[in-house]
N, C-alpha and C positions, 0 to 999 in steps of 0.2 A: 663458451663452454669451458667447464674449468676441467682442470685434469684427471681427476674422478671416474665422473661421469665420460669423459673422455674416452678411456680406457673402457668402462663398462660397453660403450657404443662398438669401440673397433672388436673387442673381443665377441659380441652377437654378433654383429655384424659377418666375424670371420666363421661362428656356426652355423649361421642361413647360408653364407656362399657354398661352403662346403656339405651341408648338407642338399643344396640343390643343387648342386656339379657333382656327387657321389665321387670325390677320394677328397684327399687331405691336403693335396699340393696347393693350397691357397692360405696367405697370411696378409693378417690387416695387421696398419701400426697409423698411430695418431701424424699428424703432423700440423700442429695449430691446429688450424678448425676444419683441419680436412682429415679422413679417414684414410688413406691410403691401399690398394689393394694390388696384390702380389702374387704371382704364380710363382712356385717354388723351385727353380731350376736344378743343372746338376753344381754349377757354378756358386751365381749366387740367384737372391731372389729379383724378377723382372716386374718392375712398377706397371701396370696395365694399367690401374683405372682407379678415380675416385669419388668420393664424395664430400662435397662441401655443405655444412651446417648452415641455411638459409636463417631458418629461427627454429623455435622450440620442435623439435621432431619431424622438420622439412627440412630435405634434403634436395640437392642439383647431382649431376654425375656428370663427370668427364672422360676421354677414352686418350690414352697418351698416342701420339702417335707415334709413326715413325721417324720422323722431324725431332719427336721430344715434343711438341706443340701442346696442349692440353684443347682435345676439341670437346666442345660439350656434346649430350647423349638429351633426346628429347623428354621432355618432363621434367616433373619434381613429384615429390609424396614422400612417405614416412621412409623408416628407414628398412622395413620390410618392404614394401612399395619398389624402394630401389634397388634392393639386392635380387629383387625379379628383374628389374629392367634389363639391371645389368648381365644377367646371366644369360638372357634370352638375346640380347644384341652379342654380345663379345664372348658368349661362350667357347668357340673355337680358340681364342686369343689364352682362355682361361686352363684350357686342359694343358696338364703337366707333360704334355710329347711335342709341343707347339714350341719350338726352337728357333 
């Protein structure tokens, strides 16, 4: 993925999250070929989960743990596809009062 398109991915990416979590407290940021995803704390922001560019618009997702480990999340599919997955497994992880 070049950095462009890059950017175009994490910035949807970060209006499907937040628009199916209903507030604002969630911020995506590129990192090589993974999308990175962020609940917004009072501090700073807390990395929870990502997605990795398989090929053209397939996507994997991972859930950080609490180790730091990156475990993976079942499936793959577009990048709508996973901003469901995602929300639906780790949504508790994702709301802004989850400290």
């Amino acid at each position: 993925m070049s950095a462009i398109p890059t950017k175009h991915y994490a910035t949807e990416l970060q209006r499907q999250l937040r628009s199916l979590l209903g507030h604002e407290q969630i911020v995506t940021q590129t990192y090589g070929r993974h999308l990175l995803i962020k609940r917004l704390d009072d501090e700073e922001p807390t990395v929870v989960a990502r997605l990795t560019e398989l090929a053209r618009n397939r996507y994997s997702a991972a859930f950080r743990s609490h180790t730091g480990r990156w475990e993976p999340l079942p499936g793959t599919g577009s990048l709508d596809e996973m901003a469901e997955v995602v929300v639906t497994l780790l949504q508790p992880y994702l709301r802004p009062d989850n400290y």
